[in-house]
N, CA, C and O of each residue as an XYZ file, in Angstrom:
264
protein
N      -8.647    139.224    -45.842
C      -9.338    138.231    -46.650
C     -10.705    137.947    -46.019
O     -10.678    137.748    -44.804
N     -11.680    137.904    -46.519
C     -13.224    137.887    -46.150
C     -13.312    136.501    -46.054
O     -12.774    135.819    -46.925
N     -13.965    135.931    -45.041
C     -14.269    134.373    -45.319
C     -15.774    134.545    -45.069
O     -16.497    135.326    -44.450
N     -15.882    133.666    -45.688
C     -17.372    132.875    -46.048
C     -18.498    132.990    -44.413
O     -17.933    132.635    -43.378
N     -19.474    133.305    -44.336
C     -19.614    133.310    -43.121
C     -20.298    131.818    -43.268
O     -20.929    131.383    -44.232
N     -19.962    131.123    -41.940
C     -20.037    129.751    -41.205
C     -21.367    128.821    -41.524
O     -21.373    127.621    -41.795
N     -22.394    129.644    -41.424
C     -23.813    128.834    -41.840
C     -24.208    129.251    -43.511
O     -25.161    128.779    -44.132
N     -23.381    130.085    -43.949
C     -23.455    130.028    -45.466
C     -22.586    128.296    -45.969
O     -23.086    127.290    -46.471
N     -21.360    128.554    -45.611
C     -20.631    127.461    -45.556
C     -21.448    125.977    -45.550
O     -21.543    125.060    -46.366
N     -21.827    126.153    -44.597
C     -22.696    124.997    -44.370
C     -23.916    124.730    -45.169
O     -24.229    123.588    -45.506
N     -24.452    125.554    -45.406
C     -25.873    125.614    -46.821
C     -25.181    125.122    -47.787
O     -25.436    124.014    -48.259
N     -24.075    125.986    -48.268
C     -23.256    125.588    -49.754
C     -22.925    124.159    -49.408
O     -23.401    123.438    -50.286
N     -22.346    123.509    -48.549
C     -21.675    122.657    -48.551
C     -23.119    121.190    -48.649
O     -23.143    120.145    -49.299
N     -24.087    121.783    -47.713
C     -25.181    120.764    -47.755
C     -26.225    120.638    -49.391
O     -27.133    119.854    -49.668
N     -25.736    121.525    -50.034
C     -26.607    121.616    -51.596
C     -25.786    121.107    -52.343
O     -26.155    120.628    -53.416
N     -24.669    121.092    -52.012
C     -23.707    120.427    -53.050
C     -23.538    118.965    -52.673
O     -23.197    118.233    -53.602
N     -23.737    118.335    -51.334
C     -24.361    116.873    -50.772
C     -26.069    116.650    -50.424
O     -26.462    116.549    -49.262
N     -26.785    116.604    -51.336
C     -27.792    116.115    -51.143
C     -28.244    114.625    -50.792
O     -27.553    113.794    -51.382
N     -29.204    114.105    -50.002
C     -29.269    112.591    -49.545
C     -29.832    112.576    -48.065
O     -30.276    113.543    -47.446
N     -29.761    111.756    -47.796
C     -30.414    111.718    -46.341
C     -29.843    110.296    -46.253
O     -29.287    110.104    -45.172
N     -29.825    109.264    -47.072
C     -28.723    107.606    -46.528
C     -27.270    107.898    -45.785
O     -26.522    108.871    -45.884
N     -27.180    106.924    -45.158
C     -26.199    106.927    -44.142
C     -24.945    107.248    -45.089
O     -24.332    108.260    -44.749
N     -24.390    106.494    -46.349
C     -23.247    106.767    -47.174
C     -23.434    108.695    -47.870
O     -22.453    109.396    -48.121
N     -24.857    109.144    -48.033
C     -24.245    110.921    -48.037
C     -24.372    111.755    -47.140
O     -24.029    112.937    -47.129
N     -24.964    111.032    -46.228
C     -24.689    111.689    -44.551
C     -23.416    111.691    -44.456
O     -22.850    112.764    -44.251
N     -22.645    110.449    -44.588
C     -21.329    110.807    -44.235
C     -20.067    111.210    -45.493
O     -18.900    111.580    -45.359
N     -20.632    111.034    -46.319
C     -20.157    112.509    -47.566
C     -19.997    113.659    -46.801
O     -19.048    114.105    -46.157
N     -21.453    114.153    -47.071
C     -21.673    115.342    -46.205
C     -20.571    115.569    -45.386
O     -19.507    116.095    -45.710
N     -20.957    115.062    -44.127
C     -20.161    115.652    -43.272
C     -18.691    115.515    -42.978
O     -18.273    115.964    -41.911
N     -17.838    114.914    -43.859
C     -16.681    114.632    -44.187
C     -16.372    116.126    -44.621
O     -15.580    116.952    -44.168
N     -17.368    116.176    -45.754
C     -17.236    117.368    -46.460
C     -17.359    119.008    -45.714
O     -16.729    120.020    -46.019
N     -18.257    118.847    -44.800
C     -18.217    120.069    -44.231
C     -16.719    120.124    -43.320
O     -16.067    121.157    -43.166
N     -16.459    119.176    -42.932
C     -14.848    118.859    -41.635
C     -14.350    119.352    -42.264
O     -13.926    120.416    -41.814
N     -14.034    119.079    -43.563
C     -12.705    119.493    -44.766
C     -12.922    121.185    -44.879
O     -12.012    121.969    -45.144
N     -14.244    121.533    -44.634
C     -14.101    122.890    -44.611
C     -14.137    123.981    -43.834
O     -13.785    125.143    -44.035
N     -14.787    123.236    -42.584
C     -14.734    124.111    -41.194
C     -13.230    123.580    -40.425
O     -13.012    124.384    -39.519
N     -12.231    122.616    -40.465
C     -11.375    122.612    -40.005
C     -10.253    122.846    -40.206
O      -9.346    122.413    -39.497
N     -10.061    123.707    -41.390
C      -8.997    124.956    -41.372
C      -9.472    126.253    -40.942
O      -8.602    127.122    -40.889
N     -10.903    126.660    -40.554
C     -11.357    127.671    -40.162
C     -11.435    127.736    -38.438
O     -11.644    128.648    -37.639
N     -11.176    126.381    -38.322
C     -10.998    126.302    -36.742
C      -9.694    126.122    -36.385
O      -9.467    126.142    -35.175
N      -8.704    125.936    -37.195
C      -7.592    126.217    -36.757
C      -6.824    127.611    -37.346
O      -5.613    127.831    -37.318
N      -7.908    128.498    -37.897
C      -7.177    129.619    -38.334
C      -7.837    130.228    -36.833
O      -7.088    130.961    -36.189
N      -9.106    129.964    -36.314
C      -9.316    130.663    -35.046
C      -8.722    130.453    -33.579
O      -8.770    131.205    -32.606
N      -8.091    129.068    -33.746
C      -6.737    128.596    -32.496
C      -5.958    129.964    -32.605
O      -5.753    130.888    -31.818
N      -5.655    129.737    -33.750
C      -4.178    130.688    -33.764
C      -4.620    131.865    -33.498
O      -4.428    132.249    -32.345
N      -5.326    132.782    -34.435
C      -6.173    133.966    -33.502
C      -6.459    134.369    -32.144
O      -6.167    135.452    -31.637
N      -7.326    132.964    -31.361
C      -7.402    133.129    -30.140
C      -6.000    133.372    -29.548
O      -5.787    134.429    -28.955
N      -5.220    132.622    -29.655
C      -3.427    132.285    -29.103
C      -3.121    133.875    -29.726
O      -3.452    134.529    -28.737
N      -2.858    134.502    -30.363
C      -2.389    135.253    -30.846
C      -2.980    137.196    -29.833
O      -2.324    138.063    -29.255
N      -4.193    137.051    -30.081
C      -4.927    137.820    -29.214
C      -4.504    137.646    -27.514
O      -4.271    138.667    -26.867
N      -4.423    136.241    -26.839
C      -4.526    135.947    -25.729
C      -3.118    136.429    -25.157
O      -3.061    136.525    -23.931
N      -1.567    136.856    -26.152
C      -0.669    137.194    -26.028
C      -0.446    138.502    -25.858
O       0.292    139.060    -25.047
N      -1.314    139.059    -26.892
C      -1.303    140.803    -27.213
C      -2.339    141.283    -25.648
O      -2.331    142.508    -25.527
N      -3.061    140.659    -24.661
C      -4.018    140.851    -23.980
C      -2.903    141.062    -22.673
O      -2.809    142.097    -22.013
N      -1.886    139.503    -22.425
C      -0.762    139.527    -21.574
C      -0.105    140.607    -22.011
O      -0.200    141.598    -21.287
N       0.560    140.706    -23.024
C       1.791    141.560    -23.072
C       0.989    142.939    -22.330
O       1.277    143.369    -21.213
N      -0.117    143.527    -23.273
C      -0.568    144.614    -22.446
C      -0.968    144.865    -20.884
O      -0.897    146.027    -20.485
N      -1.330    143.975    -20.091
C      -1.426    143.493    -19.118
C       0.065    143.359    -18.376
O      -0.106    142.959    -17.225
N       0.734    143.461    -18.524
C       2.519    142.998    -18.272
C       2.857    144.845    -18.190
O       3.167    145.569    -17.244
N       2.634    145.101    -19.564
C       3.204    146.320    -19.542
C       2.420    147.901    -18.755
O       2.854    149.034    -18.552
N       1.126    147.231    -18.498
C       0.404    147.969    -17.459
C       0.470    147.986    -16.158
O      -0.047    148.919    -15.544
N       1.144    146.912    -15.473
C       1.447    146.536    -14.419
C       2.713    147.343    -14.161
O       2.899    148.092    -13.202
N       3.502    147.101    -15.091
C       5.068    147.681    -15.272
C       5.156    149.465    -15.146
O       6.083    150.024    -14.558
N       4.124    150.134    -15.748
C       3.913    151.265    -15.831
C       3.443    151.475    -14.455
O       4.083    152.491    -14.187
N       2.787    151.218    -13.440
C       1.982    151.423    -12.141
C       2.578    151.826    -11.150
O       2.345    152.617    -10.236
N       3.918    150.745    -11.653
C       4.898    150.556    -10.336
C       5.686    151.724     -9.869
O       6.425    151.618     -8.890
């Protein structure tokens, strides 16, 4: 699945909140949270996910040496 790249995200998200007052400043950026923070927790899990496949190989290279 292709995602959106990050500062596109953020353009789209800032044209669709226009304003500069404190109440669509914080539109805004409500609005961008709602959309960069499933993208930061799809990259937790990634990182975690990678950081396992890095051990296991690391484990099983060690294992092979011996």
């Amino acid at each position: 699945m292709k995602r959106e790249p990050v500062d596109q995200l953020i353009e789209r998200v800032m044209a669709a909140n226009p304003g500069t007052t404190p109440k669509a400043l914080s539109v805004y950026f409500e609005a961008v949270h709602q959309e960069l923070a499933p993208l930061a927790r799809d990259l937790e899990a990634e990182v975690a996910r990678l950081e396992e496949v890095v051990s296991e190989f690391h484990s099983h290279n060690k294992e092979a040496t011996r």
